[in-house]
C-alpha positions as CSV (number, residue, x, y, z in Angstrom):
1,X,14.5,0.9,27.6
2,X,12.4,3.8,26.9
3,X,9.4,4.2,28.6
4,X,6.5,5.5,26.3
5,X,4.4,8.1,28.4
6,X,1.1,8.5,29.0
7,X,1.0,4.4,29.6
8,X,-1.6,3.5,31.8
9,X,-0.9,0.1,34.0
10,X,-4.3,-1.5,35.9
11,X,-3.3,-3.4,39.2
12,X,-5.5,-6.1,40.2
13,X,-4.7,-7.5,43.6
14,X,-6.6,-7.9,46.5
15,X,-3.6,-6.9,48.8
16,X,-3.5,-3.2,49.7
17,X,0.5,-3.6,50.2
18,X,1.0,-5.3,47.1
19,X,-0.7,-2.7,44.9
20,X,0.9,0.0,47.0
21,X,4.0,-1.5,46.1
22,X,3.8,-1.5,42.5
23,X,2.2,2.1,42.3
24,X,5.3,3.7,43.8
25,X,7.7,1.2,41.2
26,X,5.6,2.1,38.2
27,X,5.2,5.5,39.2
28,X,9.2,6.0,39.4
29,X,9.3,4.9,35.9
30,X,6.4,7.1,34.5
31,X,3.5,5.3,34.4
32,X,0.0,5.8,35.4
33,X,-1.3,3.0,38.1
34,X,-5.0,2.3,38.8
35,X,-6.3,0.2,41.4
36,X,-9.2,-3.0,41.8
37,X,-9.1,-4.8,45.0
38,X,-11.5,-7.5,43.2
39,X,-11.9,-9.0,40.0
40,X,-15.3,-7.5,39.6
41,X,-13.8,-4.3,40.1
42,X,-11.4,-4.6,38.0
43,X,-13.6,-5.6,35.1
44,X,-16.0,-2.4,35.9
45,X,-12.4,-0.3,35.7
46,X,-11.7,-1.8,32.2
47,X,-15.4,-1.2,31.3
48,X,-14.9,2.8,31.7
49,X,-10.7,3.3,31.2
50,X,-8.8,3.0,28.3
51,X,-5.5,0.6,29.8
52,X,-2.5,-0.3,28.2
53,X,-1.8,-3.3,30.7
54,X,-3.2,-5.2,33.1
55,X,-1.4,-6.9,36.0
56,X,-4.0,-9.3,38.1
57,X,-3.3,-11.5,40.9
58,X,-4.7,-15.3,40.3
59,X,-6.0,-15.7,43.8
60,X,-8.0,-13.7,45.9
61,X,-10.1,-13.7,49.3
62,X,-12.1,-16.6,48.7
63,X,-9.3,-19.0,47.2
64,X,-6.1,-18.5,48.2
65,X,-4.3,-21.5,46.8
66,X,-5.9,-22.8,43.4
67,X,-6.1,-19.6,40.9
68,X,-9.4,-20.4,39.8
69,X,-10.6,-16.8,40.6
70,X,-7.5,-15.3,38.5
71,X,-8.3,-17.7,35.8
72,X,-11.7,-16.9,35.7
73,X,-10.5,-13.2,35.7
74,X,-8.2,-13.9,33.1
75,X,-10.6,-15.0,30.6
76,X,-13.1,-12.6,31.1
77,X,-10.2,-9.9,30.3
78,X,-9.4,-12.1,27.0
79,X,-13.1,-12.2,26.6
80,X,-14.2,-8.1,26.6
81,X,-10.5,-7.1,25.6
82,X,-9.0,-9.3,23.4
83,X,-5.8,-7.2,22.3
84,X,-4.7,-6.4,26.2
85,X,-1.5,-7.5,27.3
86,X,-2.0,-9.4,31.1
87,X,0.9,-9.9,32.9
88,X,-0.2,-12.6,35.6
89,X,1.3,-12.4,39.2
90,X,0.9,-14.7,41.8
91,X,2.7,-16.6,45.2
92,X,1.0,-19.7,44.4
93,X,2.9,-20.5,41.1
94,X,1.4,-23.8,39.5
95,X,3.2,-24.5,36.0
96,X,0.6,-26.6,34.4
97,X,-1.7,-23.3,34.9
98,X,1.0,-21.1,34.0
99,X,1.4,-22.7,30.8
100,X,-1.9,-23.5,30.0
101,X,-2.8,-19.7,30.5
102,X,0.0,-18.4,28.2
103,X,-1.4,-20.6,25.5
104,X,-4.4,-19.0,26.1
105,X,-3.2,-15.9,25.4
106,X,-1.3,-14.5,28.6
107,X,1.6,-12.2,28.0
108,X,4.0,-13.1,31.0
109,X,3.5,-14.9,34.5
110,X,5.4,-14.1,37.2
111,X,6.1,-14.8,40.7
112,X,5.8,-13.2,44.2
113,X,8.3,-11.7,45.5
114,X,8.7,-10.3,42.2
115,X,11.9,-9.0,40.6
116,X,11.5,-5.9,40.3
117,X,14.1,-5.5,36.7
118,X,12.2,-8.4,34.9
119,X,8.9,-6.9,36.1
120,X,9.8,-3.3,34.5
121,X,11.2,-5.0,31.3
122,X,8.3,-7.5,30.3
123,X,5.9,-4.4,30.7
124,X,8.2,-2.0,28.9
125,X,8.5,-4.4,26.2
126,X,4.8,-5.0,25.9
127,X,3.8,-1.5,26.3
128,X,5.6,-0.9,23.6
129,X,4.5,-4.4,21.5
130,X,0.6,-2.9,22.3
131,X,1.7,0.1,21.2
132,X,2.8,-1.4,18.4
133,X,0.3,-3.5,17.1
134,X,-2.6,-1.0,17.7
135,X,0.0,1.8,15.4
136,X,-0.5,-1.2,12.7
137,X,-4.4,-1.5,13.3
138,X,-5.2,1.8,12.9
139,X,-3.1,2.1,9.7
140,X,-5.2,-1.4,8.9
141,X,-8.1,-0.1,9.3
142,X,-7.1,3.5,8.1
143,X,-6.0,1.5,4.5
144,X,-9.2,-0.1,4.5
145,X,-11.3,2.5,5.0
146,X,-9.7,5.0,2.1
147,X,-9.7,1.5,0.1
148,X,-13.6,1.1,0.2
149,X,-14.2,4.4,-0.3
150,X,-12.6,4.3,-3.8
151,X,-13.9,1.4,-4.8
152,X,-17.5,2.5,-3.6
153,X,-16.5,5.8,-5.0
154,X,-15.1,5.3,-8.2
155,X,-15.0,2.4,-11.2
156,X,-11.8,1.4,-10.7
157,X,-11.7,-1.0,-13.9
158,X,-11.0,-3.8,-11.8
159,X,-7.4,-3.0,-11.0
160,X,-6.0,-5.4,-8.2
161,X,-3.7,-3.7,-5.5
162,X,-2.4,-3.3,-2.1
163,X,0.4,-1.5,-1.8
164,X,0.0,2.3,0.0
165,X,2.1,3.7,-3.4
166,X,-0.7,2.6,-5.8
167,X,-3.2,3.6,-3.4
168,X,-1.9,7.1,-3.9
169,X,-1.9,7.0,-6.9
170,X,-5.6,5.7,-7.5
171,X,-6.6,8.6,-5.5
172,X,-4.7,11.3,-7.6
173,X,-6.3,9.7,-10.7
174,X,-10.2,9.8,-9.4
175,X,-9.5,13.2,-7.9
176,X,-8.3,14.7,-11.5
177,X,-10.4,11.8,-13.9
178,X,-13.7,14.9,-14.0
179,X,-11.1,17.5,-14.8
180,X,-11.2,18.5,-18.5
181,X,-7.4,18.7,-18.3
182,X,-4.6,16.6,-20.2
183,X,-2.6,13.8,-18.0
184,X,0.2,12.5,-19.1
185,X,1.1,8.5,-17.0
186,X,4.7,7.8,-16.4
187,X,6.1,5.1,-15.2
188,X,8.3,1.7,-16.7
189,X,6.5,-0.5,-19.5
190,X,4.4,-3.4,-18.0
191,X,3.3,-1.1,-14.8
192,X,0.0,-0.4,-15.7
193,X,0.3,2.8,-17.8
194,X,-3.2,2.0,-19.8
195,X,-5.1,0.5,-17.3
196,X,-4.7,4.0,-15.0
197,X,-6.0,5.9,-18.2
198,X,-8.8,3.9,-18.7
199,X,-9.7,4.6,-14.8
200,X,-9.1,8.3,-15.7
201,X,-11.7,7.8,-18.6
202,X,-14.3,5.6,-16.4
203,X,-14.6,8.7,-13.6
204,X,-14.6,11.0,-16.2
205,X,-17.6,13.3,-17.5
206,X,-17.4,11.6,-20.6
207,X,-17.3,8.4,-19.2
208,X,-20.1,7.7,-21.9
209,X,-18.4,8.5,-24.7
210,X,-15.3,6.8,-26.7
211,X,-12.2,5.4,-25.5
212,X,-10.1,5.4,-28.5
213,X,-5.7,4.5,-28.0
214,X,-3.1,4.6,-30.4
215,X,0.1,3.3,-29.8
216,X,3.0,6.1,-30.9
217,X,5.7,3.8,-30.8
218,X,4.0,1.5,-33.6
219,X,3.6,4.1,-36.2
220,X,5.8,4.7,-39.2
221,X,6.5,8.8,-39.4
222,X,4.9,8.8,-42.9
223,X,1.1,7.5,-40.9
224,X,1.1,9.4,-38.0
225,X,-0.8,12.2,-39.6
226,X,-3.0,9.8,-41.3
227,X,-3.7,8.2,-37.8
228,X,-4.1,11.0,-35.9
229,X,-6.2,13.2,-38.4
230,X,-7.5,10.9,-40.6
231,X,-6.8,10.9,-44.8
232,X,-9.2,11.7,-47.7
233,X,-9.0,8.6,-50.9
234,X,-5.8,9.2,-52.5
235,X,-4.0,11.3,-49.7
236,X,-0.8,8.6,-49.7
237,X,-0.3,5.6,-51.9
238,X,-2.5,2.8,-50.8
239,X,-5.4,5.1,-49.7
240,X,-8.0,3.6,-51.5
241,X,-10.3,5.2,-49.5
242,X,-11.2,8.1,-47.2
243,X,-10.2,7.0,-43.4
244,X,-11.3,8.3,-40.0
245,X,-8.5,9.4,-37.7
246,X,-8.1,8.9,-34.0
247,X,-9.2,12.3,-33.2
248,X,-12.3,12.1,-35.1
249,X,-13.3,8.6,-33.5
250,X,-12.6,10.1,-30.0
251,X,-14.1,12.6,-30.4
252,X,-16.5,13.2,-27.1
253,X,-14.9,10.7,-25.0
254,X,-10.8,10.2,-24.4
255,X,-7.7,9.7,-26.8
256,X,-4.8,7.8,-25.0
257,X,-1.6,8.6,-26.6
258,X,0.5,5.4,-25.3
259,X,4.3,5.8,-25.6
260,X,4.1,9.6,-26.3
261,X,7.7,10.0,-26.5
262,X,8.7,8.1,-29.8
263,X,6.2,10.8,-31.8
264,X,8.2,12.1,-34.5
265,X,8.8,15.9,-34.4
266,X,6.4,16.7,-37.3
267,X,3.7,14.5,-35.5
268,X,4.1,16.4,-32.4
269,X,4.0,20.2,-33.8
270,X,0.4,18.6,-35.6
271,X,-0.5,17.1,-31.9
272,X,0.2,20.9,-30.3
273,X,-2.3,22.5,-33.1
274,X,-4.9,20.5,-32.1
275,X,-4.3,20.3,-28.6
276,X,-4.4,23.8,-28.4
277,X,-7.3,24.6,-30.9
278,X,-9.3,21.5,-31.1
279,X,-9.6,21.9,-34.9
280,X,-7.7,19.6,-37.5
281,X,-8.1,18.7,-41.2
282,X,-7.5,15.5,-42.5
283,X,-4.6,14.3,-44.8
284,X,-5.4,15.2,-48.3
285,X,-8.6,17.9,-47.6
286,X,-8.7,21.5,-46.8
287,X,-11.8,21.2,-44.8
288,X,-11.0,22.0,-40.9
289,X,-12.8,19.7,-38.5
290,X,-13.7,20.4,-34.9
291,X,-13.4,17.8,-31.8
292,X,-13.9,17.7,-28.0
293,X,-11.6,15.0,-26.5
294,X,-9.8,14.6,-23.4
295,X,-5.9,13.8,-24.2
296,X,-4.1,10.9,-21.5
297,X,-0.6,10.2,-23.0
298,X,1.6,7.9,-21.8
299,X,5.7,7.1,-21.3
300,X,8.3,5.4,-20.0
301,X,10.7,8.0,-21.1
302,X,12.1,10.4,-19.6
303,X,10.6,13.6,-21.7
304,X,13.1,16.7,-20.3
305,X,16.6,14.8,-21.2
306,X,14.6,14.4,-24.4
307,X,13.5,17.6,-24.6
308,X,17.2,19.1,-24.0
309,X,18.5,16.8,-26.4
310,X,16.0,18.4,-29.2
311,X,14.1,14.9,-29.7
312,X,10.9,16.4,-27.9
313,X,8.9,19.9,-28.2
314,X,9.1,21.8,-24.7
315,X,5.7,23.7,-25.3
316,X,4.1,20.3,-25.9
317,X,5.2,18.6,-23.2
318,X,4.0,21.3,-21.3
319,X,0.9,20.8,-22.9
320,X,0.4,17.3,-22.2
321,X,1.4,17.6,-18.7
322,X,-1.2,19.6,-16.7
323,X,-1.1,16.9,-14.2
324,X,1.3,13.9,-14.1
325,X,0.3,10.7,-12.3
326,X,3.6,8.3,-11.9
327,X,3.0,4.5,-11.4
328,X,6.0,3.2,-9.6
329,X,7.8,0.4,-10.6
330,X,6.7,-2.8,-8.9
331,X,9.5,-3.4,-6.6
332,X,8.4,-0.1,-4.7
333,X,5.0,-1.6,-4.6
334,X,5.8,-5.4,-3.0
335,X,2.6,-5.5,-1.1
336,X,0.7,-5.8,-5.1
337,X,3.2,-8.9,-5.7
338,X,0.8,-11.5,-4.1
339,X,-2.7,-10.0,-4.5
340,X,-2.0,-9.6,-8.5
341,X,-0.1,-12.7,-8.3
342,X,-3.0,-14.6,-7.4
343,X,-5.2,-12.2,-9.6
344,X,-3.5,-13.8,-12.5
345,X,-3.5,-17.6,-11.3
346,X,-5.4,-20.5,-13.4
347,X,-9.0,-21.8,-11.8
348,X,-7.6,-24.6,-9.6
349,X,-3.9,-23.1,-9.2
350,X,-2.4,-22.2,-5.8
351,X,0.7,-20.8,-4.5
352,X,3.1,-22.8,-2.5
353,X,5.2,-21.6,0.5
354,X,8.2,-21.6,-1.7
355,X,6.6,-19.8,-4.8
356,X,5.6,-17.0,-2.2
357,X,8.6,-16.7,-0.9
358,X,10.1,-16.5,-4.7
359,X,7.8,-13.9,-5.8
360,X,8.2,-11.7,-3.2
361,X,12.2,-12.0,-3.2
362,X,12.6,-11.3,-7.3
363,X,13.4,-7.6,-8.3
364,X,10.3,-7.8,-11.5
365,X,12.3,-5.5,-13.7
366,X,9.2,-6.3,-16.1
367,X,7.4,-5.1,-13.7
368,X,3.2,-6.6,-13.7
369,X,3.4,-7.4,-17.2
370,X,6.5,-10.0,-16.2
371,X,4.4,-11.6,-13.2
372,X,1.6,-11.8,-15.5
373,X,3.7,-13.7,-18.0
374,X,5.7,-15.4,-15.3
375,X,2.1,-16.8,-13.2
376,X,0.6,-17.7,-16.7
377,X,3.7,-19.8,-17.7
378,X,3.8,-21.8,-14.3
379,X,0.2,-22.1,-14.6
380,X,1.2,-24.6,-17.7
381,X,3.5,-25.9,-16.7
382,X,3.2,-27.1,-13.3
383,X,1.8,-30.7,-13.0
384,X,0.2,-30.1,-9.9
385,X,-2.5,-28.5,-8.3
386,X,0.2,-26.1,-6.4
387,X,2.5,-24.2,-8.2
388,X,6.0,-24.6,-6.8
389,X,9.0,-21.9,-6.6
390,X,10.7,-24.6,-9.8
391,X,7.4,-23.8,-12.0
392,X,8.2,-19.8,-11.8
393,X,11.5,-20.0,-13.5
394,X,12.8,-17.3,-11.5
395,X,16.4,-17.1,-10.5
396,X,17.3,-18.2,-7.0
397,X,18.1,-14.9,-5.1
398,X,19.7,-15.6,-1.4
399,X,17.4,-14.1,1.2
400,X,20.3,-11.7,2.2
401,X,20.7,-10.2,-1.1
402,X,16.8,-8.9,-1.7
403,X,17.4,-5.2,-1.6
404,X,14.8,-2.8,0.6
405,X,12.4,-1.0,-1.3
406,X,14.1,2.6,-2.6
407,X,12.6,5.5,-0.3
408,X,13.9,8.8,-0.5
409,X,14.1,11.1,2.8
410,X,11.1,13.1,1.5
411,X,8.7,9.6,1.9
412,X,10.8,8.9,4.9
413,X,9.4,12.1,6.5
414,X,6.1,12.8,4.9
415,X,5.1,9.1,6.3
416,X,6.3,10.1,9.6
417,X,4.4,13.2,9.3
418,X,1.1,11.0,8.1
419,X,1.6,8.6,11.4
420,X,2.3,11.7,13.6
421,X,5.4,10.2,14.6
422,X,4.7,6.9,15.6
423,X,7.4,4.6,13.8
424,X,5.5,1.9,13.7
425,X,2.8,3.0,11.6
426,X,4.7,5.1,9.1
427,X,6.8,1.8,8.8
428,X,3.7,0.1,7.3
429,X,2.5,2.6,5.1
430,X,6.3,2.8,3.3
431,X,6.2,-1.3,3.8
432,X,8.9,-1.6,5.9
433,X,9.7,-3.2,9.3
434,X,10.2,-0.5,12.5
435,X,13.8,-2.1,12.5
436,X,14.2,-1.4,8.7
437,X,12.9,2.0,9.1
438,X,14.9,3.1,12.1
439,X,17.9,1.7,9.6
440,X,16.8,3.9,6.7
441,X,15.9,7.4,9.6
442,X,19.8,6.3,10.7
443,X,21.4,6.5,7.0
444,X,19.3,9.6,6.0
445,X,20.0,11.5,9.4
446,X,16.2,11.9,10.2
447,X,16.1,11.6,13.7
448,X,13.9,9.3,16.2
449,X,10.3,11.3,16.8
């Protein structure tokens, strides 16, 4: 096994031999050894060293038989240093003690005369473990910290999430949202296309003003002028009267343009004029009109097949996409499936084991909007207090078959880069186990940092 360097190792033994000893074994194998004759010196060493491991004897000078002093030592460790491994070591082995201490949070207990192979492994093994664990605080706390600063920072509309992939893409949003530009959101329907642009609009500099949407898809070719730019009495048969336009009604605040890519051709060389000019007339009048909005359009299309197929207008895509914010599809975010799962639960309702397990093990090709629908549904019809994994509906997947989350070499390495190399914690910002990511560094040929 690997020994990780730079591991410092804390002897606490009141024999000068027995310390001696395990200095020269540890220092063969790389690690740095410091010395405490007494368990009060050995707390004032803790005190003023950071220590990866701690070995302590459990009986010294004035009790050589009972291990009261080691225990004692013991729990004052657990006390000041809660998260450090100790390895307890001892001639007097008593296994009521011994067991009693590993439920109190001990990592190992071992005899004198040691063996010298087990010794080595159970520290290498928790060396690494501590390593480990404190990779996955730090990213913890690392999370938690950019977390409360945008929700301190920002209006966030109330979005739930957890996953490190929406986090990023909260970020991009606040960091563009006071940006005069155009945005265009991409992502698969039911991911939460609208709900980033009204987050765009909230941080915005015209946070004040309007937030007007209009749906593309849902318009008939001959209306999309009429809803766009408005139409004087008479324009079109059936305008019995003069009509405001979304433009017009956004006008100081933000237009969002949802499913952007089913706007006919004619609609979209109208869209460029304005975009590019601000100025429009309405259907039926010669009278040009001037607005200030902020465009954020929306699609789940994929706009440059559409645009070499001739279905979409280059120099307005180009337009609309200053900056493009993608919302991955849920299955790359599966640290969101419980938090919105419960954001969507009935007053009363809970998640059982099974459910949990269900949730977290089904592909959501309907992404949010389907574990909205799907949370809602066993809400009803559950008879219980606890929803179980038979109120969901969902189709039994064997644990086997749940595929890892899809993560291309350039996330592979850029989270490495993040977690300057330490697996671990670039494991937990892609949501993946160290063993799952070594798996992934194997098949993409990144080698081990």
């Amino acid at each position: 096994m690997p020994t990780p360097p730079q591991a410092t190792l804390l002897v606490i033994d009141d024999n000068p031999s027995v310390a001696a000893a395990l200095e020269v074994l540890f220092s063969l194998h790389d690690y740095r050894t410091l010395r405490a004759e007494s368990p009060e010196a050995g707390l004032a060493l803790l005190a003023r060293e950071p220590v990866d491991l701690v070995i302590q004897d459990m009986n010294f000078t004035g009790d050589t038989t009972s291990g009261e002093e080691g225990e004692a030592l013991f729990r004052a460790i657990r006390a000041a240093h809660p998260d450090l491994p100790v390895i307890l070591l001892t001639a007097w082995t008593h296994l009521e003690a011994a067991v009693d201490l590993v439920k109190a949070g001990a990592a190992d207990y071992l005899a004198k005369p040691w063996d010298d192979r087990k010794l080595l492994s159970a520290v290498g093994n928790l060396i690494e473990l501590g390593q480990a664990n404190r990779a996955l605080a730090e990213c913890a706390r690392r999370d938690q910290r950019q977390r409360s600063q945008l929700e301190q920072g920002f209006d966030l509309r109330g979005l739930v999430w957890a996953d490190p992939a929406m986090e990023r893409v909260l970020c991009l949003a606040t960091q563009v949202a006071r940006a005069d530009v155009p945005v265009l959101v991409t992502g698969p329907n039911g991911s939460g296309k609208e709900k980033i642009a009204e987050i765009l609009q909230a941080n915005s500099s015209v946070k004040d003003g309007p937030f007007v949407t209009l749906n593309c898809g849902a318009l008939p070719s001959e209306l999309v002028e009429a809803e766009l730019f408005g139409a004087e009495a008479g324009a079109y048969t059936g305008a019995g009267k003069a009509r405001e336009g979304k433009f017009e009604a956004a006008d100081g605040g933000t237009l969002f343009l949802d499913e952007i890519g089913n706007l006919p051709l004619e609609g979209q060389v109208k869209l460029l004029r304005v975009l590019e000019t601000g100025r429009f007339s309405r259907l039926g009048s010669n009278r040009e009109k001037q607005v200030k909005v902020r465009v954020v359009s929306a699609t789940n299309a994929d706009l440059p097949a559409m645009i070499r197929e001739g279905r979409f207008r280059e120099d307005l895509y180009y337009r609309l996409n200053l900056i493009e914010i993608r919302i991955p599809p849920l299955a790359e975010r599966p640290r969101d499936i419980l938090p919105l799962a419960r954001h969507f639960l009935a007053p009363g309702k809970t998640l059982s084991e099974g459910a949990v397990h269900a949730l977290q093990r089904h592909a959501w090709p309907g992404h949010v909007r389907e574990l909205k629908n799907t949370i809602q549904r066993a809400c009803l019809l559950s008879a219980g207090r606890e929803i179980q994994a038979g109120d969901l509906g969902l189709a039994v997947q064997p644990a086997s078959s749940t595929p890892e989350p899809e993560i291309d070499r350039a996330s592979v390495e850029r989270a490495l880069a993040n977690a300057g190399g330490v697996v671990a914690q670039a494991a937990a910002e892609l949501g993946l186990s160290r063993q799952a990511l070594y798996r992934r560094m194997e098949r993409l040929g990144i080698a081990r940092p």
